[in-house]
C-alpha positions in Angstrom: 0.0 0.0 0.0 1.0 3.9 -0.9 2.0 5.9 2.3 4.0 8.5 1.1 2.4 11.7 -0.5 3.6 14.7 -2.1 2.0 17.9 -1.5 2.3 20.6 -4.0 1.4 24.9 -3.9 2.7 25.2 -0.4 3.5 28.9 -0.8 5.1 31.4 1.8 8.0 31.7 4.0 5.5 30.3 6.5 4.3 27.6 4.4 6.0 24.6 6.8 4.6 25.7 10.0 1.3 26.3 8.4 1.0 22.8 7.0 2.6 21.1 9.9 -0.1 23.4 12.2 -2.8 21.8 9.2 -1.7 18.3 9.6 -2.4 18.8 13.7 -5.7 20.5 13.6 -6.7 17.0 10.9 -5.0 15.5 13.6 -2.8 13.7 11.4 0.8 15.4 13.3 1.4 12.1 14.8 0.2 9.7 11.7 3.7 10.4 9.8 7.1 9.0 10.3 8.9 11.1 7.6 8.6 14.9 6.2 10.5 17.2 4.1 10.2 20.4 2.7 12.8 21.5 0.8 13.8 24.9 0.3 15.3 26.7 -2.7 18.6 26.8 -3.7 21.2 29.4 -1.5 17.8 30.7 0.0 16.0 30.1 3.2 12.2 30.0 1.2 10.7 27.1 1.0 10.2 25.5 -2.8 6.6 25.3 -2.8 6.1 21.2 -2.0 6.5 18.5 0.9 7.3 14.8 0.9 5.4 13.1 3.9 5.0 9.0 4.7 2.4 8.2 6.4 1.8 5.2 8.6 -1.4 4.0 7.0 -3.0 4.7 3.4 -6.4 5.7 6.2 -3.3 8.6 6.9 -3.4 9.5 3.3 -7.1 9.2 2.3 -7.7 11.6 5.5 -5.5 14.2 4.1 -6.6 14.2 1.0 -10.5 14.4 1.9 -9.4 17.1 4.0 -7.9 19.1 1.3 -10.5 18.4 -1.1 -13.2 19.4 1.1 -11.4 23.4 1.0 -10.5 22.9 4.6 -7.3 23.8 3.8 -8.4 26.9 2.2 -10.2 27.5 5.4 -7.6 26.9 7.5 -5.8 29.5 5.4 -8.0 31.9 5.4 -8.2 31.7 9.4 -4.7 31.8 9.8 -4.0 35.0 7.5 -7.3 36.5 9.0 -5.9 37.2 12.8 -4.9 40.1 14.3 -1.6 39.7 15.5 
């Protein structure tokens, strides 16, 4: 069975601790055993995609019902909406 995943269009300097903060509130932040987000070249910004194994393909059909249901979008929107 697939585990791993890759997620594309995570933009922002912010983009890891936004998605790691999406993967707990799907509470999904202890369901991997490997992640990676590289960043580009001679530059601390993230490339815009993560690599993440999951422990079960339940791991991976939750995330992706998640993301297809624009909860991400609304966890965006929630994050970029407060008042700091």
């Amino acid at each position: 069975p697939r585990t791993t995943v890759m997620v594309r269009n995570l933009a922002g300097p912010n983009a890891r601790k936004e998605f790691l903060n999406f993967l707990a509130k799907c509470e999904l932040n202890e369901k991997f055993t490997f992640f990676y987000m590289p960043c580009k070249e001679h530059r601390n910004v993230p490339a815009g995609f993560a690599f993440i194994n999951f422990l079960s393909p339940n791991d991976v059909l939750k995330l992706y019902v998640m993301v297809k249901s624009d909860y991400w979008k609304e966890f965006l929107s929630e994050t970029y909406n407060k008042v700091p």
